[in-house]
C-alpha positions in Angstrom: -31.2 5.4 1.2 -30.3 2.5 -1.3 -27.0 2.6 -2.8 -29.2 1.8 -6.1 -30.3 5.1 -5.8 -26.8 7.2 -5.9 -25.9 5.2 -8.8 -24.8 7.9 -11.5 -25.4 11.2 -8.6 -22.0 10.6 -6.4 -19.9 13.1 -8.3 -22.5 15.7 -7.7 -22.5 14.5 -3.8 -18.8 14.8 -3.7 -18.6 17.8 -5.4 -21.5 19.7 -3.5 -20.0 18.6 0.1 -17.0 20.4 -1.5 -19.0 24.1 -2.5 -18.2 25.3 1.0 -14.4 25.2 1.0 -11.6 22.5 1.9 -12.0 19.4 3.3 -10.5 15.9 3.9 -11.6 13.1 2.5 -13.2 11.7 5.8 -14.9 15.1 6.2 -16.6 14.8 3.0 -18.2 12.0 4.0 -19.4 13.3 7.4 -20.5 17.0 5.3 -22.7 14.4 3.6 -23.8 12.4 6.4 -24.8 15.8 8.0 -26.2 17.6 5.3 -29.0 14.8 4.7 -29.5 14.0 8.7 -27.6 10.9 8.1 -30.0 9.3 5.1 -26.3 9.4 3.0 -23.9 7.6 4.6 -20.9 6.5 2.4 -18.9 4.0 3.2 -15.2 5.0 2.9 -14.4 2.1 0.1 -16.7 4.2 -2.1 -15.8 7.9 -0.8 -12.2 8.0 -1.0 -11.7 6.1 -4.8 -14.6 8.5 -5.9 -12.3 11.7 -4.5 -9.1 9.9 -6.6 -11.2 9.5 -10.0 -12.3 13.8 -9.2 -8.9 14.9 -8.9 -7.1 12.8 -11.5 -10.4 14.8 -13.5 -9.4 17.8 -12.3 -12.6 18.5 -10.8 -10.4 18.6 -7.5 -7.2 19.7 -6.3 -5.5 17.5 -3.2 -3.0 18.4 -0.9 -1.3 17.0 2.3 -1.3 18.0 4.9 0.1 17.2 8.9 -2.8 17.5 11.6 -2.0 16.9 14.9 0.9 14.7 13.8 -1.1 12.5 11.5 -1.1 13.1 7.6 -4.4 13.9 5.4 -5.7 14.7 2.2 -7.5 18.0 1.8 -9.7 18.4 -1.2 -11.0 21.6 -2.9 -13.1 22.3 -6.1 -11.2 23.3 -9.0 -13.1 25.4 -11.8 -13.9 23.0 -13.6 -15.1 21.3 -10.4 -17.6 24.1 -10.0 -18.9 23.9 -13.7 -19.2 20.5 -13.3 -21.2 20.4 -10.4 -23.5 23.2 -11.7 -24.3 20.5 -15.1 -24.6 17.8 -12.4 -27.5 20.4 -10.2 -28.9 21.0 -13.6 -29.1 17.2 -14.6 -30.2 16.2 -11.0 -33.1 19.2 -11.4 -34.0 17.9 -14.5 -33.9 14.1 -13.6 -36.0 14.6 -10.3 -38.7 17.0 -12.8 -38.6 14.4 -14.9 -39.0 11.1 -12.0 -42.0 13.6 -10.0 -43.8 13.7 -13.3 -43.8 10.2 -14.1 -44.6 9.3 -10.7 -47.6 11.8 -9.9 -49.4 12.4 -13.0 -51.3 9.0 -13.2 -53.5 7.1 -11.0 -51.9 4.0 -10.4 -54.1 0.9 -9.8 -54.9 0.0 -6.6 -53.2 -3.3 -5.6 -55.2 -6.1 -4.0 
C-alpha cells in the first residue's frame, strides 16, 4: 500500500493495533503487518515517533520494562485513547462511504 494513502489514518492504525491489550512499540508494528497480511508495513522511523506524539496526547500510556535483559517500551490505550480511536473508526467509516460513492456511482469514460 502507498504511504500516500495512510496519510491522516496512522493514529487510528496505532491506536487499533493497541484495542487488544499491551504492546511494545516493535509489536505494534508487526500487530499491523499481521492484521492486513503484510499490505501495512511501517517502517520504524514512522512507528515509533507516531507512538511518542500518542502518549505525550495521552492517547497512550508507556512503560519500561526489562525482557530477557534488554529494555522496551510497552504501550497501552488510555481512555481517551479509546474515544479517540472510536472518532477515528467513525471518520475512517465515513471517509471510505464517502471515497466508494464517488468512485462507483458513475460510469467513467473508457480510456483509449
Amino acid at each position: 500500500m502507498r504511504a500516500e494513502a495512510l496519510k491522516g489514518h496512522l493514529d487510528g492504525l496505532l491506536l487499533a493495533a493497541l484495542e487488544q491489550g499491551p504492546l511494545h512499540g516493535y509489536a505494534v508494528k508487526e500487530s499491523l503487518r499481521e492484521a492486513t497480511e503484510g499490505r501495512i508495513d511501517l517502517p520504524t522511523g514512522t512507528v515509533y515517533p507516531a507512538l511518542h506524539r500518542l502518549e505525550r496526547a495521552e492517547l497512550i500510556a508507556g512503560s519500561w520494562s526489562v525482557v530477557g535483559g534488554r529494555r522496551r517500551r510497552t504501550y497501552e490505550l488510555t481512555e481517551a485513547g479509546r474515544t479517540a480511536l472510536s472518532g477515528e473508526r467513525a471518520g475512517w467509516l465515513e471517509f471510505a462511504t464517502t471515497v466508494t460513492a464517488a468512485l462507483g456511482a458513475r460510469q467513467w469514460p473508457a480510456t483509449t
